[in-house]
Each structure stands twice: as structure tokens, then as C-alpha cells.
Backbone bond lengths (Angstrom), bond angles and torsions (degrees), N, CA, C in turn:
res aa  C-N    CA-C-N  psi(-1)  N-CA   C-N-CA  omega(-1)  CA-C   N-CA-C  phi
1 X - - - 1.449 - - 1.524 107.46 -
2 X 1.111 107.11 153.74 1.689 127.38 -165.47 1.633 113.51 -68.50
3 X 1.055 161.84 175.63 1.081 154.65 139.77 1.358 112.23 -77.96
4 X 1.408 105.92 -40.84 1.792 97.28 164.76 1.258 132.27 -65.46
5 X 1.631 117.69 -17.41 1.406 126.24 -173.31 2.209 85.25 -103.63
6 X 0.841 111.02 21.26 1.630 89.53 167.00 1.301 103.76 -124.35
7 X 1.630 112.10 -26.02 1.770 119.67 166.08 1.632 104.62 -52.45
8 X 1.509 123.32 -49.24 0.897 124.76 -167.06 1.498 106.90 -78.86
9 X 1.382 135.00 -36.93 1.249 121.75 164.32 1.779 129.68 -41.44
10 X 1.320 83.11 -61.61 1.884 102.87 175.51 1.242 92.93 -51.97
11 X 1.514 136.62 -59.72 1.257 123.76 -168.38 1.548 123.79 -33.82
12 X 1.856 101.01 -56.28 1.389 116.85 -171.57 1.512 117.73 -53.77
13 X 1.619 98.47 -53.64 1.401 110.65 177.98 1.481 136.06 -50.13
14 X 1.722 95.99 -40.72 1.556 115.04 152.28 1.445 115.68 -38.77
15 X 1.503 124.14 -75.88 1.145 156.34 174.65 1.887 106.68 -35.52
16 X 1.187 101.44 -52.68 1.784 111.05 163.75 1.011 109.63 -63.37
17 X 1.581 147.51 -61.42 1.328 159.04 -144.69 1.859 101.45 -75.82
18 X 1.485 81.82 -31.23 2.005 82.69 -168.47 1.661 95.67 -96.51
19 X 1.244 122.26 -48.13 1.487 120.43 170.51 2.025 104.85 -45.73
20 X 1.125 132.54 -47.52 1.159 141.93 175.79 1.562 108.02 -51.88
21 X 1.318 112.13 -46.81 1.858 123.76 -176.13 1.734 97.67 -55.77
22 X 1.768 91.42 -56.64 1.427 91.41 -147.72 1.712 112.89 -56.78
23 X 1.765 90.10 -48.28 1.701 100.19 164.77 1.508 132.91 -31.85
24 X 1.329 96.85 -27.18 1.985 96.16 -170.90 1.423 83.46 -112.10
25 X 0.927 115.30 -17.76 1.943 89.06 173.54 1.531 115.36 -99.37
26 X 1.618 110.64 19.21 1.443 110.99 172.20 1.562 100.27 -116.93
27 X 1.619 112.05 -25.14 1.716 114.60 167.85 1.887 98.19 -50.18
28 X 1.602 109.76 -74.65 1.107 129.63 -146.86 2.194 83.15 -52.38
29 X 1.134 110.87 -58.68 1.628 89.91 -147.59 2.077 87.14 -66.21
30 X 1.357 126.82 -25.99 1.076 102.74 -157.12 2.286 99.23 -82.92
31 X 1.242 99.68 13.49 1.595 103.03 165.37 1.230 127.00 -87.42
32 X 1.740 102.45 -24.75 1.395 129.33 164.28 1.224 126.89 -41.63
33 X 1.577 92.48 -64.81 1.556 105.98 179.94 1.647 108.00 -73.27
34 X 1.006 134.35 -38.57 1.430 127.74 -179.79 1.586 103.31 -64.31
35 X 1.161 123.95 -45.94 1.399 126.85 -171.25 1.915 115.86 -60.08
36 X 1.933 90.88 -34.51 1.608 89.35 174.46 1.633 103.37 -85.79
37 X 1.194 127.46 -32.06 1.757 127.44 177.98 1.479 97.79 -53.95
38 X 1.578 132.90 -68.09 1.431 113.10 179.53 1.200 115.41 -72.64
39 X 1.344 139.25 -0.36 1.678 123.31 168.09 1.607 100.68 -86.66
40 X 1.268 130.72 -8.31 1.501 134.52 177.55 1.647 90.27 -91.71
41 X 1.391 134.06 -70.51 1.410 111.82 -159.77 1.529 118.49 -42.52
42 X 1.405 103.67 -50.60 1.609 134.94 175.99 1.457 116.36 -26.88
43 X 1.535 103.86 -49.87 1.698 124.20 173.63 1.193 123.69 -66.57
44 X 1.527 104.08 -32.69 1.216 137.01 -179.81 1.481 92.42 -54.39
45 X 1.350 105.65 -97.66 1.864 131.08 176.69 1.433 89.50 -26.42
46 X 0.907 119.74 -83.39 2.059 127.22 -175.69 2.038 96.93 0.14
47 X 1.567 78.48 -84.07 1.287 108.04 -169.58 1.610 114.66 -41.89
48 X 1.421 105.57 -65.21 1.889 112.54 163.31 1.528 110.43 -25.38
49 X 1.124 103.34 -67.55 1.952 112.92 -165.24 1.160 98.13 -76.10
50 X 1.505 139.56 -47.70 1.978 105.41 155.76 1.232 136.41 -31.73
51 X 1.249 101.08 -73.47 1.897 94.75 174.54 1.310 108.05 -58.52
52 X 1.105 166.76 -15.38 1.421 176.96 90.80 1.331 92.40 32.82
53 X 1.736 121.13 -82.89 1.028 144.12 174.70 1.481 121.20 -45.50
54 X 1.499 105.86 -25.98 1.459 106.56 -155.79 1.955 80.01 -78.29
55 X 1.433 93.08 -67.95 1.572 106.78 178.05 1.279 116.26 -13.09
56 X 1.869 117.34 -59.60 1.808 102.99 -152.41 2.019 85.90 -75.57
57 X 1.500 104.98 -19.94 2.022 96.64 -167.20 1.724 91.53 -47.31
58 X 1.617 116.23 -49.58 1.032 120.94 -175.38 1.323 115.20 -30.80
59 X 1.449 103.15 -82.25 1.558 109.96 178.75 1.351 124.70 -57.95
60 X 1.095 113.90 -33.91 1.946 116.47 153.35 1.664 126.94 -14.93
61 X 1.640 82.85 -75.85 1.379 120.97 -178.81 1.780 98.22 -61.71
62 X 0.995 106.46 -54.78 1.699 103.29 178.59 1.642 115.37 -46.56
63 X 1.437 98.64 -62.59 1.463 109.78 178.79 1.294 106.83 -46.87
64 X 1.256 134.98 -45.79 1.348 142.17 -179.61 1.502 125.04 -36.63
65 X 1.236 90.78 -49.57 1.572 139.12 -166.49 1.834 98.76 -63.20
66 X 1.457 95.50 -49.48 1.519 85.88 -141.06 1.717 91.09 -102.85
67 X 1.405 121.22 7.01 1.306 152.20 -162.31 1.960 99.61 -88.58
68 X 1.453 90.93 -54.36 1.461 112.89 -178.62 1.562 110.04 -80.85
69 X 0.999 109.65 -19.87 1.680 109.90 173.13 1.679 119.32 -82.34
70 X 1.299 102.52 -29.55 1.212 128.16 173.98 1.262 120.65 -75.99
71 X 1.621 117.32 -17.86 1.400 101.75 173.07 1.680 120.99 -120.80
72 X 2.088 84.45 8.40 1.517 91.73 173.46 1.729 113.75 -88.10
């Protein structure tokens, strides 16, 4: 084998190895960002359906309230 065709091998492989880097480190951060966008919607929703919840305990508890006054 040639010395020019083994420059040119190493070349390619180089050239793959770093094209290969760059790729998983543009997968990995762009998994990042999707991973923090749905752990933000998620918190989001979380958060909504608490106070949601907190609210009807509210009115629950109210109704309760005014249920027991009413039959004292």
C-alpha cells in the first residue's frame, strides 16, 4: 500500500471520528433541551392541577362548613 493512499486513509478516518464527535454532541445537547422543555411543561400541568385541586378542597370544605351551620 501507497503512502499516499494510507495519508489518505488516516485522513478519512480522522475526518469520520470528528464528524462522529460533533454529531453526538449536537444529539446529546439537542436531548437536553427537549428534556428541560418537557420537564418545564410537566411543572407547568403539575402546578395547574394543584391549585385546581387546592380550590374545589376549598369549596368542599366551605360547603361543608356552611352545611353544618345550617343544621345546627
Amino acid at each position: 500500500m501507497g503512502y499516499v493512499m494510507r495519508v489518505r486513509l488516516a485522513s478519512f478516518f480522522a475526518g469520520a471520528a470528528t464528524a462522529s464527535f460533533a454529531g453526538l454532541y449536537i444529539l446529546h445537547k439537542d436531548y437536553k433541551v427537549a428534556h428541560q422543555s418537557f420537564s418545564k411543561q410537566m411543572n407547568d400541568l403539575h402546578n395547574s392541577l394543584e391549585s385546581r385541586i387546592s380550590a374545589l378542597e376549598k369549596l368542599k370544605q366551605t360547603e361543608t362548613s356552611e352545611q353544618v351551620e345550617a343544621s345546627e
